[in-house]
N, C-alpha and C positions, 0 to 999 in steps of 0.2 A: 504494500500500500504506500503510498505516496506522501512525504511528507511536505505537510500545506505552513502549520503553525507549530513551533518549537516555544517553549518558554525557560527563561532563568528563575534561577534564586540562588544569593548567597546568604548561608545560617551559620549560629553558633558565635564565636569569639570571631575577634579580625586575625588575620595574617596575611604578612605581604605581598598577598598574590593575585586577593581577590579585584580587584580594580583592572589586574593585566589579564585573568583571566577571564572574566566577561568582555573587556576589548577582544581580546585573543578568540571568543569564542563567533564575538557581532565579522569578526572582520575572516574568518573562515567560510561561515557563512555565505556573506558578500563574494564571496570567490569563488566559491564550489557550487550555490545554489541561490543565487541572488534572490529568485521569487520565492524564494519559503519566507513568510510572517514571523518576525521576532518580537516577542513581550516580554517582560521581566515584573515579576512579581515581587515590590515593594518590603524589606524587611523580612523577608524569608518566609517561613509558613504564614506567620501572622498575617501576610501580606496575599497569601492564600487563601484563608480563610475567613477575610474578607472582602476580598477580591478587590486590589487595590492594588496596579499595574500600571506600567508605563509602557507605553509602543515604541520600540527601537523602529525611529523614523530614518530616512533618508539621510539629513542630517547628522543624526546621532551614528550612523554606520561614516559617513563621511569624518568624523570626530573620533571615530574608535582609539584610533590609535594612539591619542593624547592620554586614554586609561592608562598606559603602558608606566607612564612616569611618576603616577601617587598610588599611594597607600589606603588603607582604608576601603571603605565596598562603593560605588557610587547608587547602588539600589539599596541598599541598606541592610543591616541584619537582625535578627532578634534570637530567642531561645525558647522556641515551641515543641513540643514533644507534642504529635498529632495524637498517639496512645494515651496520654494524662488528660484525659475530659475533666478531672477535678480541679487541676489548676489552669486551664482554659477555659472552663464555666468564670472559675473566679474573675479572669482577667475579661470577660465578655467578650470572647472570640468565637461561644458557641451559646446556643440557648440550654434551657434543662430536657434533656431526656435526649440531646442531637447526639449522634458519634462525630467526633470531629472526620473521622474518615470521610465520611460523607457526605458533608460542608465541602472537602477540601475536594472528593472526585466532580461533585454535582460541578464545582466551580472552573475546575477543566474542561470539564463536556461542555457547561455553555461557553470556555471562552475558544474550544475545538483545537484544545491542546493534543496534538502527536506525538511531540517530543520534550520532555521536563529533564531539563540541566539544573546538577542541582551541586553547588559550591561549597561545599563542608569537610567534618571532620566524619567518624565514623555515625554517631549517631544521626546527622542530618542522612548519610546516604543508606543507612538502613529503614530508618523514616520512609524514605521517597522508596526504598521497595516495595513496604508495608501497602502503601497508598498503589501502587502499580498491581499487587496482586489481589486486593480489592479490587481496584476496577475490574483486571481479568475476570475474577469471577461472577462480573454484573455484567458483563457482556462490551468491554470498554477495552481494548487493547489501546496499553501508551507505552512507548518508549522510553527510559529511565537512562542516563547517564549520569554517571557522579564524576566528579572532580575532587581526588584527594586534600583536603586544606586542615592542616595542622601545625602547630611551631613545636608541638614536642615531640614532629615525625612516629608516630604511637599508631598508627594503624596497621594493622595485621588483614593482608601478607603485603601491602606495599615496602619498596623499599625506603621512600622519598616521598614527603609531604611537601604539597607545595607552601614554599614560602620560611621553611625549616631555618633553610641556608644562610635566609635573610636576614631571621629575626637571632639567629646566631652572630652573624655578625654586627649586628646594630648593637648586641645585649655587651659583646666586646667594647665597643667604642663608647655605649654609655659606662661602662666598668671603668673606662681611662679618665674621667672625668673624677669619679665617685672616690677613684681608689686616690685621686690625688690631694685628697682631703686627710691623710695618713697623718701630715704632722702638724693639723690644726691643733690637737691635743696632744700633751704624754701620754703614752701607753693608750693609743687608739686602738679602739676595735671594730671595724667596717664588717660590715656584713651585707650582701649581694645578693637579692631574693630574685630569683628566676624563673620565669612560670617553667610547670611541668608538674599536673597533679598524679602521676601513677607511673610515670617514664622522665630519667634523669639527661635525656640527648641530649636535650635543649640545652641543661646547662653544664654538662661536659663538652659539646663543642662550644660554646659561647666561651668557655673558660680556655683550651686549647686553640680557639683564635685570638683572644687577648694576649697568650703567650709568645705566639709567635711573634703578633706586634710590638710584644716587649723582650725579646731575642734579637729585632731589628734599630734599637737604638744604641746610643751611644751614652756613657755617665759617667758621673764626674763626682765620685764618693766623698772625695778631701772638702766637698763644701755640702752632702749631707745629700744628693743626689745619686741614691744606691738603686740597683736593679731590683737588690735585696728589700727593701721595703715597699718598693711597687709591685713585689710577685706576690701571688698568692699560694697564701699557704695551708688550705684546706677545701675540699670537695666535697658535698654532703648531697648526696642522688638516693630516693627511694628504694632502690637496688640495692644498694650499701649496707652493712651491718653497723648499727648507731652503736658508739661505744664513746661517749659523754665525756667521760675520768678519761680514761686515756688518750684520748684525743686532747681535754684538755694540760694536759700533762706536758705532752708536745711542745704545743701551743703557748704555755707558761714559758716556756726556755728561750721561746721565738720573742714573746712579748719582751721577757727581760733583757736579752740581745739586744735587740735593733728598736724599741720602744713601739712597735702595731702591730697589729693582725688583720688579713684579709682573708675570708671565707666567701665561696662562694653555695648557695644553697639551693637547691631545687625547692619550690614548695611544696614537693609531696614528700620531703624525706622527714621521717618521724613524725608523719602526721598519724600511722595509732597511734603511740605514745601523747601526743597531742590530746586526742581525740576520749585516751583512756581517761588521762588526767583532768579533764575537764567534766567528763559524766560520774567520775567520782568526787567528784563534787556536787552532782545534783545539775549541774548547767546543761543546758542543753543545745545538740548541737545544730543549727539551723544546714537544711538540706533544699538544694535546688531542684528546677520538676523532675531532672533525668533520675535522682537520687543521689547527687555527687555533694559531700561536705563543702560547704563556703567557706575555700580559703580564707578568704579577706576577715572573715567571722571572728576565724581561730587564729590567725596573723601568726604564720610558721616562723617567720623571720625576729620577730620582737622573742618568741617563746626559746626559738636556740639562741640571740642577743642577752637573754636573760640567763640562762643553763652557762654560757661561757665566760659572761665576764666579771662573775663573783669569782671563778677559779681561775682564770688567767689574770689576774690582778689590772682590769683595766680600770680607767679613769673616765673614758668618755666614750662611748657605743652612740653608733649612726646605723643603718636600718634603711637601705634602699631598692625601692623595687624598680626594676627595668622592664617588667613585662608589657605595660600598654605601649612605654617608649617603643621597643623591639616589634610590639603584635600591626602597628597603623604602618607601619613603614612602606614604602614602595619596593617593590623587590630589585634587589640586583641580578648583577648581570648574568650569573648562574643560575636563579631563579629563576628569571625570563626566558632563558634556551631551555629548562624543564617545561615552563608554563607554554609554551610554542608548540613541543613536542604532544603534549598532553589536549590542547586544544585544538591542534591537525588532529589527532587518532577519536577524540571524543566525538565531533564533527564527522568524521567517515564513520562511526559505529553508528551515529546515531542514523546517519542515512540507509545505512544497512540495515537497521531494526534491530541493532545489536545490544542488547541491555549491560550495565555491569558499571564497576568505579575503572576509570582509567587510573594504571599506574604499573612500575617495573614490578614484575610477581615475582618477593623472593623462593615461593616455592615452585617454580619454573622457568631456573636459571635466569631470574630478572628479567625473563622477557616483558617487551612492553603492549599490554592487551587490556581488554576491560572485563576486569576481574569479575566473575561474576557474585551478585549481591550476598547469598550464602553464606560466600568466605571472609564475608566480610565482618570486622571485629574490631574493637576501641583497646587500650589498653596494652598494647604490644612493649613489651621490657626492652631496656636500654642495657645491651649485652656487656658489663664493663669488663671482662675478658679480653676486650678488643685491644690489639697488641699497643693500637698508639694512645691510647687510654692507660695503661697500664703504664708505660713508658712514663708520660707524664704525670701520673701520680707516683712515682717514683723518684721524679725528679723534683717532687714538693715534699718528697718523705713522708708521704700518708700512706699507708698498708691501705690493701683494696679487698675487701672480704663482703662475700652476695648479702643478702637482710634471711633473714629468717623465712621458712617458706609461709606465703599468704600476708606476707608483713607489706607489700605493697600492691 
C-alpha cells in the first residue's frame, strides 16, 4: 500500500539529536518521495492525544536543514505513557472510562496516518508499538518507525543512541568550567552529577573525554597550575560496587596532598542505598508515570557530597549538574553522520512497510537495520570491563569492581 501521510513525534527527555533528526527525516522525504504529507504531532503523545499538529509545509521542508545546527526538539516533547490512563485522566488528556489507546489510534485514522516516526528512548518506541498493534487488531494497518534517542546510550540491542556522543562531550566541557573552581576554597570538594539513571556510559565517556582534553594541555605547577588538581579523581557509575570508607580513605590522602577532590557521578549510582535510606525513614519516594524514582527528589549528588566530605576533611562542597547543559545541545559532528545514516535507513523502511527502531544490532554483528519492536528494551548496563574504561580508572587509582546483582 502506498504511503500518502507519514507523521512525527519527539518524547521523553531532550538529547542532541532531536532537532537534526526531524530535519534529517523532512529532508529525506523531500528527496525520495516529495508527494507523501508530512505532520508532526506537537509535544509527543500529548500532542497525540489531543490532536495538536503542525503541517511540515513547503516552507518548513525548504528550512529543514537549519534543524541540523540546534538542540533541543523544534515540535516539542513531553512524558506520556499511552498504558497509564491514571495519570493521563489526571492530566486531562483522556476522559473517565477512555483507553488512551484509542484516543490516540481514532486520532491517526482521522488524521490518515501510514507512517508514525516516533523520536525517543526505549519507552517512547515500545509505546508506538503498543499503539500499532492495536490498531492491527481493529482493522488499521500503520507503519511504526523509531528512532533511537538517549544520552545514556541504555537501549538494548542498539549499539549507539542518538545524541550519546554529544551530550558526552558537552558534559566534558561543562566539567572544565566547574572543575576550575578547585581552588576557590581549601580543601574543595566538586562533585559532577551526570545524568544516567540505570546505565553509567554517559558519565564514563563524559569523564574519558575530559581526560583527554586534559592530556592535551600544557602546566605550569611552580605557580599552582597542576594537571594534578584539575584531574579527576573518582568515578561512581551504577555498575560499580559502592564502597563509601574506602573510597573515602583514598580520597583523604588526595584531599590532604594537593588540597581538592573531583568526582564524577552518575545519578543512578547508589541510588538503593539512596532510596533504602530514605523509606527508612518513613519518606516517601515520589515516582514518575513510567514508575522511575525522581532523581531531582532524592538529589544523588548532595547525598554522596554529604557521605564524602565529613571523611575526606573538606571545607567547602559544590554540587553541579550538567545534565540539561549536555541533554539541549545540538549535536556534533559525529552525531550528525549517525543521525544521517539512521534517517536515510528509517525513510527507506518506512517506504517499505518495514516496522522496527533503527539502529546498529549488537546482537547481529552491529548491523545496521530496524530492529524489530520485540527486542526492544530500556535499561541496557554500561559494560565497565571495557579495556579503555579500565585503563582509565586505573590511571585515577580507583579499583573497578560490578555492584551487586539487581543493585542497578
Amino acid at each position: 500500500m502506498p504511503v500518502r501521510r507519514v507523521a512525527l513525534l519527539t518524547a521523553g527527555g531532550f538529547a542532541p539529536c532531536l532537532s537534526s533528526a526531524v530535519g534529517g527525516l523532512i529532508e529525506r522525504y523531500t528527496d525520495l518521495a516529495p508527494d507523501v504529507e508530512i505532520i508532526a504531532y506537537e509535544h509527543g503523545y500529548h500532542g497525540l492525544l489531543t490532536g495538536t499538529k503542525i503541517t511540515i509545509d513547503a516552507q518548513a521542508r525548504a528550512n529543514a536543514h537549519l534543524l541540523h545546527r540546534f538542540g533541543g526538539s523544534p515540535i516539542g516533547n513531553s512524558r506520556v505513557k499511552l498504558t497509564n490512563a491514571e495519570d493521563l485522566l489526571k492530566r486531562g488528556l483522556v476522559k473517565e472510562g477512555e483507553n488512551p489507546l484509542t484516543v490516540a489510534a481514532k486520532q491517526l485514522q482521522a488524521d490518515g496516518v501510514d507512517v508514525l516516526h516516533t523520536i525517543g528512548g526505549d519507552d517512547t518506541n515500545t509505546t508506538a508499538a503498543d499503539l500499532a498493534a492495536y490498531l492491527e487488531e481493529n482493522g488499521y494497518h500503520l507503519t511504526v518507525v523509531g528512532l533511537p534517542k538517549t544520552i545514556d546510550n541504555d537501549i538494548i540491542p542498539i549499539r549507539q543512541s542518538l545524541g550519546a556522543w554529544t551530550a558526552a562531550e558537552e558534559a566534558a566541557g561543562f566539567a572544565r568550567n566547574i572543575i576550575g573552581e578547585h581552588r576557590v576554597n581549601p580543601r574543595m570538594l566538586i562533585v559532577h552529577e551526570v545524568m544516567g539513571r540505570h546505565c553509567g556510559w554517559l558519565t564514563a565517556a563524559a569523564a574519558s573525554s575530559y581526560r583527554t582534553w586534559l592530556g592535551t594541555q600544557e602546566w605550569a605547577p611552580s605557580v599552582g597550575l597542576s594537571q594534578e588538581r584539575w584531574d579527576i579523581h573518582a568515578v561512581f557509575l551504577p555498575e560499580m560496587k559502592l564502597d563509601i570508607d574506602g573510597e573515602a580513605e583514598r580520597l583523604r590522602a588526595i584531599m590532604d596532598r594537593q588540597g581538592n577532590v573531583n568526582i564524577f557521578l552518575s545519578e543512578g549510582a547508589g541510588v538503593p542505598e539512596i532510596v533504602a535510606e530514605l523509606e527508612a525513614k518513613g519518606e516517601e519516594v515520589q515516582r514518575d508515570p513510567f514508575g522511575h524514582v525522581k532523581l531531582d527528589t532524592i538529589n544523588p549528588g548532595a547525598w554522596f557530597a554529604k557521605q564524602f566530605a565529613e571523611k575526606i576533611g573538606a571545607e567547602k562542597v559544590m554540587v553541579q549538574k550538567s545534565g540539561y547543559f549536555s541533554r539541549a545541545a545540538a549535536a556534533n559532528a559525529q552525531d550528525l553522520r549517525l543521525i544521517q545514516s539512521m534517517t536515510d535507513l528509517a525513510v527507506q523502511s518506512a517506504l517499505e512497510g518495514t516496522s522496527g527502531v533503527i539502529g546498529h544490532d549488537e546482537e547481529d554483528e552491529g548491523r545496521l537495520k530496524a530492529v524489530p519492536f520485540p527486542r526492544i528494551a530500556g535499561g541496557k548496563a554500561f559494560d565497565i570491563s571495557q579495556e579503555w574504561f579500565t585503563e582509565m580508572m586505573t590511571t585515577i587509582g580507583q579499583s573497578v569492581e560490578p555492584a551487586p546483582a539487581g543493585a542497578h
